[in-house]
mmCIF file of the N, C-alpha and C atoms, coordinates in Angstrom:
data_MODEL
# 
_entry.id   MODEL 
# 
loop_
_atom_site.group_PDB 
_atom_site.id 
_atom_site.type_symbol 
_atom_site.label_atom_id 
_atom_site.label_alt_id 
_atom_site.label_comp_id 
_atom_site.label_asym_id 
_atom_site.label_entity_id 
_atom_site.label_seq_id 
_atom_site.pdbx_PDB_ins_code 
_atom_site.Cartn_x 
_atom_site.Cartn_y 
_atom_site.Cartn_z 
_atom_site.occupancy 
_atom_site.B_iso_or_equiv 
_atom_site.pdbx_formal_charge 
_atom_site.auth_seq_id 
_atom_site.auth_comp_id 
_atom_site.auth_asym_id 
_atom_site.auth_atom_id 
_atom_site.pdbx_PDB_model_num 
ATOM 1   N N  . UNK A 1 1  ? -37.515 -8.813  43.406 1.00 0.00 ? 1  UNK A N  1 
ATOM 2   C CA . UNK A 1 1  ? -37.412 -7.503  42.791 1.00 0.00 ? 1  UNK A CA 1 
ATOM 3   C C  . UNK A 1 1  ? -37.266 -6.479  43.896 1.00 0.00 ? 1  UNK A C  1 
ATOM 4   N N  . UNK A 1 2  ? -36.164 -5.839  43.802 1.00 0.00 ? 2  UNK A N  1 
ATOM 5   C CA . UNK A 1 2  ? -36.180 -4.856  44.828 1.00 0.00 ? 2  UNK A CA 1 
ATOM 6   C C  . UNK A 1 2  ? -36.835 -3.638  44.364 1.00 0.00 ? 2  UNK A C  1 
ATOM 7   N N  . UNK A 1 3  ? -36.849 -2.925  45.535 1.00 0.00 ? 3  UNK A N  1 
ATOM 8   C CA . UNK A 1 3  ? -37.486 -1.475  45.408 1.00 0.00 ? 3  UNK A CA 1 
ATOM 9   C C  . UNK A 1 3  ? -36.655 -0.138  46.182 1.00 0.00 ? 3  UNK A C  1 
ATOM 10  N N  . UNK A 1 4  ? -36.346 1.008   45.553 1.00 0.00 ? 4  UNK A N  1 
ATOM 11  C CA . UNK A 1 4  ? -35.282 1.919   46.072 1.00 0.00 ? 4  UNK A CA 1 
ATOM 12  C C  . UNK A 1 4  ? -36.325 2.906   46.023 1.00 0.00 ? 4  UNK A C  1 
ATOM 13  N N  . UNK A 1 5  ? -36.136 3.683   47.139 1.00 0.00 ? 5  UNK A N  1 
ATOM 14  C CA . UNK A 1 5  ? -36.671 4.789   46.525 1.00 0.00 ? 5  UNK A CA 1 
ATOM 15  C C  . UNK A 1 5  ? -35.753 6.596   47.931 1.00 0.00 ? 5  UNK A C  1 
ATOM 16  N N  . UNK A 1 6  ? -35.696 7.679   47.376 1.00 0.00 ? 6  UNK A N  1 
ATOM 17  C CA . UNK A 1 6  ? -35.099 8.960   47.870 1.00 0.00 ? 6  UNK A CA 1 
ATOM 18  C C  . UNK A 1 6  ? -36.210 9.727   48.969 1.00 0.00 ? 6  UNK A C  1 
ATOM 19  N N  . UNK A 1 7  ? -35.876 10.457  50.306 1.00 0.00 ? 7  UNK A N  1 
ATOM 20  C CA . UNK A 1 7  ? -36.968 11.069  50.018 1.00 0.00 ? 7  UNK A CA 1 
ATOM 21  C C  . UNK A 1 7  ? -36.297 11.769  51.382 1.00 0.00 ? 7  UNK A C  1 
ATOM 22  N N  . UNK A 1 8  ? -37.453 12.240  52.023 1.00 0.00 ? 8  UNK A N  1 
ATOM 23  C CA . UNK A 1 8  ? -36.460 13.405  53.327 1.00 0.00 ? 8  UNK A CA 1 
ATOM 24  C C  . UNK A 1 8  ? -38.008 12.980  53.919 1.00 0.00 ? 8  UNK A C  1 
ATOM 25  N N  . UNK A 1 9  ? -38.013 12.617  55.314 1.00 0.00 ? 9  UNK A N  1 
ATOM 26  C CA . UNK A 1 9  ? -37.635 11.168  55.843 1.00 0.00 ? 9  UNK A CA 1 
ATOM 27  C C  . UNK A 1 9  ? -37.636 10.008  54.982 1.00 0.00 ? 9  UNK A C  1 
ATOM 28  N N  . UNK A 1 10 ? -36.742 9.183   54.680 1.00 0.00 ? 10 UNK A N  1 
ATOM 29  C CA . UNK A 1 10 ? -36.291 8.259   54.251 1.00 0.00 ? 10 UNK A CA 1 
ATOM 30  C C  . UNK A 1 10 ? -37.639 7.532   54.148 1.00 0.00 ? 10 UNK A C  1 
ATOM 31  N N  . UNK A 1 11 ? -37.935 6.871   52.954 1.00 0.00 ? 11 UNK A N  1 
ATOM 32  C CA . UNK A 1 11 ? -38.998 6.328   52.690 1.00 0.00 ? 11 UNK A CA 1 
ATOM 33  C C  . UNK A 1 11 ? -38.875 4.503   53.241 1.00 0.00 ? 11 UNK A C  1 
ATOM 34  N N  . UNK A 1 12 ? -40.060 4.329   53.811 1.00 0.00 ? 12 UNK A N  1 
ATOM 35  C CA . UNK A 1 12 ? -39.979 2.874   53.846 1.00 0.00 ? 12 UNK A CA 1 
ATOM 36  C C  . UNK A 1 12 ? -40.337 2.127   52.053 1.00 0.00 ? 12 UNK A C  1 
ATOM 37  N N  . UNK A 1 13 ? -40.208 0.860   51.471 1.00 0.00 ? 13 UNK A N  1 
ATOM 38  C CA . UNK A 1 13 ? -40.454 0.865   50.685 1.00 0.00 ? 13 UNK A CA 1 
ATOM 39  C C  . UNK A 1 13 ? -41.165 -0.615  50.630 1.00 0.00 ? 13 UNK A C  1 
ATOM 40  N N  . UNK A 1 14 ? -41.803 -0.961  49.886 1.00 0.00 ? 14 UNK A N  1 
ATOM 41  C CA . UNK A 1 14 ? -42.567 -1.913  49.550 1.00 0.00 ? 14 UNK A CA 1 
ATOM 42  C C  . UNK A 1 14 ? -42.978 -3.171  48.370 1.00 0.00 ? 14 UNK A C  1 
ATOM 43  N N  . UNK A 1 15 ? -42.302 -3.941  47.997 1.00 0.00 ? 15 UNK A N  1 
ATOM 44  C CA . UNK A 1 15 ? -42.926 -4.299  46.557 1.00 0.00 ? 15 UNK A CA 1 
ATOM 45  C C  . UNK A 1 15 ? -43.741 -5.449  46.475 1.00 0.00 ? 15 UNK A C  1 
ATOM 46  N N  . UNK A 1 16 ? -44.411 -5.444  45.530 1.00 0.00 ? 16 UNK A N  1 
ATOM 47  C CA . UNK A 1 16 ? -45.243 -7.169  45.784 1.00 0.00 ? 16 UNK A CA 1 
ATOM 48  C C  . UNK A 1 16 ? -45.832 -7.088  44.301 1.00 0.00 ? 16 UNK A C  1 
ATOM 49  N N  . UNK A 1 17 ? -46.111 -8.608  43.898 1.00 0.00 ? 17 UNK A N  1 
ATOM 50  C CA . UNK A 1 17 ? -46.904 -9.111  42.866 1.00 0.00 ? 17 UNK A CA 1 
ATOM 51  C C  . UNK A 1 17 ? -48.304 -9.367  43.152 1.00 0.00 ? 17 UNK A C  1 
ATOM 52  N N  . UNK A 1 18 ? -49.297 -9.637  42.430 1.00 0.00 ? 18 UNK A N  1 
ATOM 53  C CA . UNK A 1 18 ? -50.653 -10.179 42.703 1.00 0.00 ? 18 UNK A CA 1 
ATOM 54  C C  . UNK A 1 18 ? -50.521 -9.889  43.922 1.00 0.00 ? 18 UNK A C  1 
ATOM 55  N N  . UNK A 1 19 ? -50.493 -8.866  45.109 1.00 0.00 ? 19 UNK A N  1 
ATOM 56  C CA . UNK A 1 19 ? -51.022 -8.578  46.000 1.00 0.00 ? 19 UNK A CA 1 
ATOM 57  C C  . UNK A 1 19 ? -49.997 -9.621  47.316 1.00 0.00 ? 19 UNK A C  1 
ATOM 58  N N  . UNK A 1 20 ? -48.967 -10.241 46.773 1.00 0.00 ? 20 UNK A N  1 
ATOM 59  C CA . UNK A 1 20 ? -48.103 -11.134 47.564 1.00 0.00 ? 20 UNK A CA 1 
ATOM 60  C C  . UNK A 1 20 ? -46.319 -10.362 47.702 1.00 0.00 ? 20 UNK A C  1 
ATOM 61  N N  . UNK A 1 21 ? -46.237 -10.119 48.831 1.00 0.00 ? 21 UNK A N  1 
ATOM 62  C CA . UNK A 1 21 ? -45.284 -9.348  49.552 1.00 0.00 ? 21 UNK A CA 1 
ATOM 63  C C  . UNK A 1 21 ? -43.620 -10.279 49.165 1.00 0.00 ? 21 UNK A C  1 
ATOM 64  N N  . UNK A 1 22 ? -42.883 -9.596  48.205 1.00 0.00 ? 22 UNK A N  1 
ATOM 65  C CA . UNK A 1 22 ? -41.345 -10.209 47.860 1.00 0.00 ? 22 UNK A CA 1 
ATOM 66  C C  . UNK A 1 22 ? -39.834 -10.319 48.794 1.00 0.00 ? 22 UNK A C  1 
ATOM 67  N N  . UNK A 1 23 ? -40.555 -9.253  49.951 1.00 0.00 ? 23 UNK A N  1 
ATOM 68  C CA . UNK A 1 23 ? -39.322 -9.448  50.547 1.00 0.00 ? 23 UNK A CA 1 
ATOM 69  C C  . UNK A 1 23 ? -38.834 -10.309 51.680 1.00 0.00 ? 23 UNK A C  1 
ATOM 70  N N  . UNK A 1 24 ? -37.595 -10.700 51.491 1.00 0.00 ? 24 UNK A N  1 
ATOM 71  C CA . UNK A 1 24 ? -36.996 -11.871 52.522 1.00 0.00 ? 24 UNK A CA 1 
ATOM 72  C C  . UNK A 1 24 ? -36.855 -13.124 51.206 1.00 0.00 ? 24 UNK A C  1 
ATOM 73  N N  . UNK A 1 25 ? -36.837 -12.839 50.311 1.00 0.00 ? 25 UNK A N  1 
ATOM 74  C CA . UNK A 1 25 ? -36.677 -14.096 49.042 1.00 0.00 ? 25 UNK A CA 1 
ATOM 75  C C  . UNK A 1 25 ? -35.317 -14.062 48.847 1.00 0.00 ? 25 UNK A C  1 
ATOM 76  N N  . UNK A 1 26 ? -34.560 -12.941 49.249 1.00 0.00 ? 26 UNK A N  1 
ATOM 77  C CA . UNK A 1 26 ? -33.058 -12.876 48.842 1.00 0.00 ? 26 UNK A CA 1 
ATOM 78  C C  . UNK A 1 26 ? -32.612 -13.139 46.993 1.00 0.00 ? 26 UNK A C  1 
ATOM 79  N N  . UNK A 1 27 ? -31.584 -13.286 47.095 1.00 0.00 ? 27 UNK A N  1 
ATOM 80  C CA . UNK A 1 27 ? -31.135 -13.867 45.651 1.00 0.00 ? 27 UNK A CA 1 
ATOM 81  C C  . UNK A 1 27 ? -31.099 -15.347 45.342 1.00 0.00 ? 27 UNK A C  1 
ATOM 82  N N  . UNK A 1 28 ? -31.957 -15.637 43.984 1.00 0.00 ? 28 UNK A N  1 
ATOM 83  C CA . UNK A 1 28 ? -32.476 -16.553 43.228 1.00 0.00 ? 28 UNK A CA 1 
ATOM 84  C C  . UNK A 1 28 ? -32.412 -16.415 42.190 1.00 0.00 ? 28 UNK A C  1 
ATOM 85  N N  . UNK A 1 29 ? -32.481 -17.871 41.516 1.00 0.00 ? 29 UNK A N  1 
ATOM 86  C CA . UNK A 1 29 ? -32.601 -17.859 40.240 1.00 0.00 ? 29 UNK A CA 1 
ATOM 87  C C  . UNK A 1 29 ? -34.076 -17.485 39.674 1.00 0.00 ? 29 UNK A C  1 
ATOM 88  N N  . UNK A 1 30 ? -34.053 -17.005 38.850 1.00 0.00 ? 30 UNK A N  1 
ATOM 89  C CA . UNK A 1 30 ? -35.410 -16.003 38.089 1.00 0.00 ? 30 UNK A CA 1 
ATOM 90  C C  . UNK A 1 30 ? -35.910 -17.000 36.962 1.00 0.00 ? 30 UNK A C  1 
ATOM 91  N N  . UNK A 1 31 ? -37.466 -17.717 37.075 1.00 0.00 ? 31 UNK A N  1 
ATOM 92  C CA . UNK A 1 31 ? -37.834 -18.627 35.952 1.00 0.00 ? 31 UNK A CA 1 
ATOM 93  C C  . UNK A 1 31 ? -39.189 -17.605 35.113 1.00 0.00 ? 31 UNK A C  1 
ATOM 94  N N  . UNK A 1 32 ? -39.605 -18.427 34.495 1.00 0.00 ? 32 UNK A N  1 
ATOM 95  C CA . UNK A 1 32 ? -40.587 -17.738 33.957 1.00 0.00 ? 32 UNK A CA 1 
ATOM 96  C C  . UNK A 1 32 ? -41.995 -17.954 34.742 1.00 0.00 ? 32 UNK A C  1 
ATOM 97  N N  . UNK A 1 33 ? -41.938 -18.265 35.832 1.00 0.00 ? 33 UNK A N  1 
ATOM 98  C CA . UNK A 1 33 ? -43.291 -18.029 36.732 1.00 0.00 ? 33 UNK A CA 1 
ATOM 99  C C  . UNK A 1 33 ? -43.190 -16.528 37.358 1.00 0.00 ? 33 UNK A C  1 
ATOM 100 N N  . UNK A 1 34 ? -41.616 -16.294 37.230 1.00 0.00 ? 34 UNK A N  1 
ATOM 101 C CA . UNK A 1 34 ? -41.723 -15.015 38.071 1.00 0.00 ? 34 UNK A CA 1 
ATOM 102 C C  . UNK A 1 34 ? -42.415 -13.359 37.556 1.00 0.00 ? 34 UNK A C  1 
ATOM 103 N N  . UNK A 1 35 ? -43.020 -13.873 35.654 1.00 0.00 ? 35 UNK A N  1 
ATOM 104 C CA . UNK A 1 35 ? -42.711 -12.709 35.447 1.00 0.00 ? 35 UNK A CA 1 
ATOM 105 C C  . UNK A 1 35 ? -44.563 -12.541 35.445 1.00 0.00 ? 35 UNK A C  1 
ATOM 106 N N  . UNK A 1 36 ? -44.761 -11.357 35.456 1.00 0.00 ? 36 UNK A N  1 
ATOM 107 C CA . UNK A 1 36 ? -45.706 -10.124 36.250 1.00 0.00 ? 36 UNK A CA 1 
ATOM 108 C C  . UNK A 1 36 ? -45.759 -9.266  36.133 1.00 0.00 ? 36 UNK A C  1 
ATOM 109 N N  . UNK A 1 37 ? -46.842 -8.299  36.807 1.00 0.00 ? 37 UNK A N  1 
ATOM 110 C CA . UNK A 1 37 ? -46.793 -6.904  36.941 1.00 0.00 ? 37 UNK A CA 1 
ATOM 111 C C  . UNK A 1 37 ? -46.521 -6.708  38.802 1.00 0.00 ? 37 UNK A C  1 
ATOM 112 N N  . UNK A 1 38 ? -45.792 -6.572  39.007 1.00 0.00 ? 38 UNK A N  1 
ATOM 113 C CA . UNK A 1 38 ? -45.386 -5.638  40.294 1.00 0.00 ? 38 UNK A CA 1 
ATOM 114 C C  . UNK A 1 38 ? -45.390 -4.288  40.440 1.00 0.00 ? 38 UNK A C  1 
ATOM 115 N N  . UNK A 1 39 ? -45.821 -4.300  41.992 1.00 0.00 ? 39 UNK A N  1 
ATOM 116 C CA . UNK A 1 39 ? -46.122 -2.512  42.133 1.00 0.00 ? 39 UNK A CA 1 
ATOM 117 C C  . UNK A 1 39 ? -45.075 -2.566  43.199 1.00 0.00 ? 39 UNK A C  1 
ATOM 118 N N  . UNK A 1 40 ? -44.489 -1.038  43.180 1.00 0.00 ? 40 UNK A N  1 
ATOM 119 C CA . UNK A 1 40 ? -43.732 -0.839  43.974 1.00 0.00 ? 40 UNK A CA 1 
ATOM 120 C C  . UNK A 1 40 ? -44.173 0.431   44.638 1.00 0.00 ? 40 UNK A C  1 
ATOM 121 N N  . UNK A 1 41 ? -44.562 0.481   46.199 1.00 0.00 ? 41 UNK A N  1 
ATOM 122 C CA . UNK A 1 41 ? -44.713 1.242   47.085 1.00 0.00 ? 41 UNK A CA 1 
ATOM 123 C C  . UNK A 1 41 ? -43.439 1.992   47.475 1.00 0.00 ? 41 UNK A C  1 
ATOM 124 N N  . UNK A 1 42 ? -43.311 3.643   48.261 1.00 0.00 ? 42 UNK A N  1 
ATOM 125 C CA . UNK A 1 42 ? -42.224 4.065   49.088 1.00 0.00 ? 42 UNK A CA 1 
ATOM 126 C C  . UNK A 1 42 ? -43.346 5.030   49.886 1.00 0.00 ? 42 UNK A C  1 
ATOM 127 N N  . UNK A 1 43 ? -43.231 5.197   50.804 1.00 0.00 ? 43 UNK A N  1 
ATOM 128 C CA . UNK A 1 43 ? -43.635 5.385   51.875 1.00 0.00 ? 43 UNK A CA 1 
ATOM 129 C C  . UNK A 1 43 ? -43.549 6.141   52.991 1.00 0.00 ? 43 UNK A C  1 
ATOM 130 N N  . UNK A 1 44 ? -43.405 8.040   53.424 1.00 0.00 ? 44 UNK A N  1 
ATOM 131 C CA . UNK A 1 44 ? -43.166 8.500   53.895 1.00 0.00 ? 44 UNK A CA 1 
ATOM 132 C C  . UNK A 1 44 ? -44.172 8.904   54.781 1.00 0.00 ? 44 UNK A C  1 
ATOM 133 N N  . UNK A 1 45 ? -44.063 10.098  55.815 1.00 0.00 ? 45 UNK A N  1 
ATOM 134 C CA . UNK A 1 45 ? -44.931 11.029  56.252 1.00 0.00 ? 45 UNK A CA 1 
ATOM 135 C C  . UNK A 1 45 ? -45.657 12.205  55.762 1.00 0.00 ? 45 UNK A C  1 
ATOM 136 N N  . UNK A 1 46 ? -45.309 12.122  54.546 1.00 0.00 ? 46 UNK A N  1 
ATOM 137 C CA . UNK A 1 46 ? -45.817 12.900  53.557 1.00 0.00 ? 46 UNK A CA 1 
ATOM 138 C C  . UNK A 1 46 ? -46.373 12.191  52.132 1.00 0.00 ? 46 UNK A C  1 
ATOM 139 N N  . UNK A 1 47 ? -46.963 10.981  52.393 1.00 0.00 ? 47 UNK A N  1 
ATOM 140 C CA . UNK A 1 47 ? -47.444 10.564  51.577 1.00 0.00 ? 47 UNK A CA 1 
ATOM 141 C C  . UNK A 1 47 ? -46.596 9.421   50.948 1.00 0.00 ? 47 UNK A C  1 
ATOM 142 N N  . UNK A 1 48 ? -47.368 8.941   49.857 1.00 0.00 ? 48 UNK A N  1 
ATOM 143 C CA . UNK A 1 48 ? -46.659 7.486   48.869 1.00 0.00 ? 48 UNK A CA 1 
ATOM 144 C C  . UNK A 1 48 ? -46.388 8.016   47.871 1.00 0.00 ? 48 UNK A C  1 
ATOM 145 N N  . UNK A 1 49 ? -45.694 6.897   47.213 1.00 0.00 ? 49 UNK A N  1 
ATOM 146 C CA . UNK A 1 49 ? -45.615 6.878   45.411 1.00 0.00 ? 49 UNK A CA 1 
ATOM 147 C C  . UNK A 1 49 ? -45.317 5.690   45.279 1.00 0.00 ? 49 UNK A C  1 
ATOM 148 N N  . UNK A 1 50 ? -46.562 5.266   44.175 1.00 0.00 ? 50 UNK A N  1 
ATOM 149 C CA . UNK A 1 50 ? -46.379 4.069   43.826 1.00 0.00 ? 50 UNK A CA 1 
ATOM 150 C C  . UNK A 1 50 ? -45.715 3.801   42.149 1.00 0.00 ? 50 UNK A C  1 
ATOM 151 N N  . UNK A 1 51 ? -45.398 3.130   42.043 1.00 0.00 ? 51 UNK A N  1 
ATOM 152 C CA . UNK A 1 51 ? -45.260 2.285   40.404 1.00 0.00 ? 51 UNK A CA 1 
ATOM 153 C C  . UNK A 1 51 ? -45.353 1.309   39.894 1.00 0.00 ? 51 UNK A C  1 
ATOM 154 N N  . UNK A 1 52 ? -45.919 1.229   38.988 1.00 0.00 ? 52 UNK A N  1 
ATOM 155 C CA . UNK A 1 52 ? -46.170 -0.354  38.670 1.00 0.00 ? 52 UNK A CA 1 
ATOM 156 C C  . UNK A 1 52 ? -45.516 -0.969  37.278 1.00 0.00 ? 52 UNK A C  1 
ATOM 157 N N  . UNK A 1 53 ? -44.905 -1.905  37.325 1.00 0.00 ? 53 UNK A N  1 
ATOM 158 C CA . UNK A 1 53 ? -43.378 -2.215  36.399 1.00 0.00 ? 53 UNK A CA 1 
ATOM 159 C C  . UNK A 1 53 ? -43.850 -4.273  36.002 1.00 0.00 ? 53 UNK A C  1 
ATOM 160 N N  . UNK A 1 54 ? -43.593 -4.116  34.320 1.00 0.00 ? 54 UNK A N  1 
ATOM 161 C CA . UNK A 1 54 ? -44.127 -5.160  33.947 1.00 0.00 ? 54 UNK A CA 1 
ATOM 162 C C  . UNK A 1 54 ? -43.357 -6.027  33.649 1.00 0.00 ? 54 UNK A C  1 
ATOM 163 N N  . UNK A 1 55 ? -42.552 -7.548  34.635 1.00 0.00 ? 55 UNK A N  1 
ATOM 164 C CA . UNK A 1 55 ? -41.509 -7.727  34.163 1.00 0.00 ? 55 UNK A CA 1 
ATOM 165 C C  . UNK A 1 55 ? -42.025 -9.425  33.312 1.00 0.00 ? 55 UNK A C  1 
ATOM 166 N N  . UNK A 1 56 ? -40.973 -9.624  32.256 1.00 0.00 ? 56 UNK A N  1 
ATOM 167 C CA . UNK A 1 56 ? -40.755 -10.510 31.514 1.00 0.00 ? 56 UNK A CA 1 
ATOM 168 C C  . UNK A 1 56 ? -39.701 -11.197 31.874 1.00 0.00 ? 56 UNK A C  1 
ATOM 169 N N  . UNK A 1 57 ? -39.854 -12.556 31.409 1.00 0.00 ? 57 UNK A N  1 
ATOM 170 C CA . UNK A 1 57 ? -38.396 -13.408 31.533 1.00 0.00 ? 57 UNK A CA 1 
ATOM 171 C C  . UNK A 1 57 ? -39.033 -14.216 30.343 1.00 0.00 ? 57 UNK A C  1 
ATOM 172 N N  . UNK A 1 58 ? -37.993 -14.183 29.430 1.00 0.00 ? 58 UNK A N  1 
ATOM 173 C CA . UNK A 1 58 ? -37.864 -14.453 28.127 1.00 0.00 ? 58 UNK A CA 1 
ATOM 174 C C  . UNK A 1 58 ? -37.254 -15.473 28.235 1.00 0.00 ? 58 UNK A C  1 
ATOM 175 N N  . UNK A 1 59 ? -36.007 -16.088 28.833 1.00 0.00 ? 59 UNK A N  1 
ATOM 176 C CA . UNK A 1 59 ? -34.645 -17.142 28.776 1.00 0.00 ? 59 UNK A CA 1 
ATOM 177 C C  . UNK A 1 59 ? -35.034 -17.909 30.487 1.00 0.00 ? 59 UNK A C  1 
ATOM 178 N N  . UNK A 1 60 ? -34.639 -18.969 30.439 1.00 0.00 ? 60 UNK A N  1 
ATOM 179 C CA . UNK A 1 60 ? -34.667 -19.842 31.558 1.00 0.00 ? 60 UNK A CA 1 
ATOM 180 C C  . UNK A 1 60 ? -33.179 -20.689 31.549 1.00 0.00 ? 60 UNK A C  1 
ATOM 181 N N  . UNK A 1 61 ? -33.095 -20.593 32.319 1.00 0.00 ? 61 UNK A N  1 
ATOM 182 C CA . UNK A 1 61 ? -31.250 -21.016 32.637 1.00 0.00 ? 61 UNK A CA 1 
ATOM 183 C C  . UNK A 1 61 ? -31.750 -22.197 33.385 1.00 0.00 ? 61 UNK A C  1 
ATOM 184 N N  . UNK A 1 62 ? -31.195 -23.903 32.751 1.00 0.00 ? 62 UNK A N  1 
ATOM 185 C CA . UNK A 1 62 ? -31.187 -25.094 33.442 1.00 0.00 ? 62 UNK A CA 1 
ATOM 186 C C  . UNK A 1 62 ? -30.589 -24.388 34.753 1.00 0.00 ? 62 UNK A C  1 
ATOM 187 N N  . UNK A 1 63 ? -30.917 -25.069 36.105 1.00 0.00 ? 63 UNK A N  1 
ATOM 188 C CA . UNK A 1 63 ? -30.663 -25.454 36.867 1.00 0.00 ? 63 UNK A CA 1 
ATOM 189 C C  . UNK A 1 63 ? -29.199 -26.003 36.865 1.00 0.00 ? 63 UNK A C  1 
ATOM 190 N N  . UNK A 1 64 ? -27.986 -24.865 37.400 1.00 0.00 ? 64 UNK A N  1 
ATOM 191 C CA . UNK A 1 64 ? -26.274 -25.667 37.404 1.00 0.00 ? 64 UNK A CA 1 
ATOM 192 C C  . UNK A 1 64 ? -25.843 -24.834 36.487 1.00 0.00 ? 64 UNK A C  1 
ATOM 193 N N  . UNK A 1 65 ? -26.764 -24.451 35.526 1.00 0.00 ? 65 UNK A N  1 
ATOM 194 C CA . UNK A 1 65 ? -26.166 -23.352 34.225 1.00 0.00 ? 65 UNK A CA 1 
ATOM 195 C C  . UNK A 1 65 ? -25.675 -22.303 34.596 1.00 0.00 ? 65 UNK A C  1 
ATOM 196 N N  . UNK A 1 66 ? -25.269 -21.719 33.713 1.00 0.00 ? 66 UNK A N  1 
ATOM 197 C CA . UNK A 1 66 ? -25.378 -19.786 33.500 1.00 0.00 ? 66 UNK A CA 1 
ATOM 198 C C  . UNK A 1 66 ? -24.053 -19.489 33.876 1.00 0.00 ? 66 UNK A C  1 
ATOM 199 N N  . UNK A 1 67 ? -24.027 -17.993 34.230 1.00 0.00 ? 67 UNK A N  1 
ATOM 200 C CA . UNK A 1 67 ? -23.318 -16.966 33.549 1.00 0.00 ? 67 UNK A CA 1 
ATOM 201 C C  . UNK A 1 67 ? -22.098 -17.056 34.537 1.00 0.00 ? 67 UNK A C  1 
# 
């Protein structure tokens, strides 16, 4: 799950599940272990903003399948 965020200095940004850091996973296929509540950090010299985003995965695509 990525995380974007705007800001003046450019925000660093952050996301993670249960307290476990997502980035460097690149693109994957998405099962239903993945789904969660993730918070997403951004990160300036003027402070944070966080959010926290509840994702579902409803459908599981065999392995070789899909779109």
């Amino acid at each position: 799950l990525g995380c974007r965020a705007d800001g003046d200095p450019p925000p660093s940004t952050r996301c993670a599940r249960d307290g476990a850091d997502t980035r460097g996973r690149g693109s994957r296929t998405v099962s239903r272990a993945d789904a969660g509540r993730y918070l997403c950090r951004a990160t300036n010299k003027h402070g944070s903003a966080v959010r926290s985003v509840l994702v579902t995965v409803e459908c599981e695509w065999p392995k070789g399948e899909g779109i």
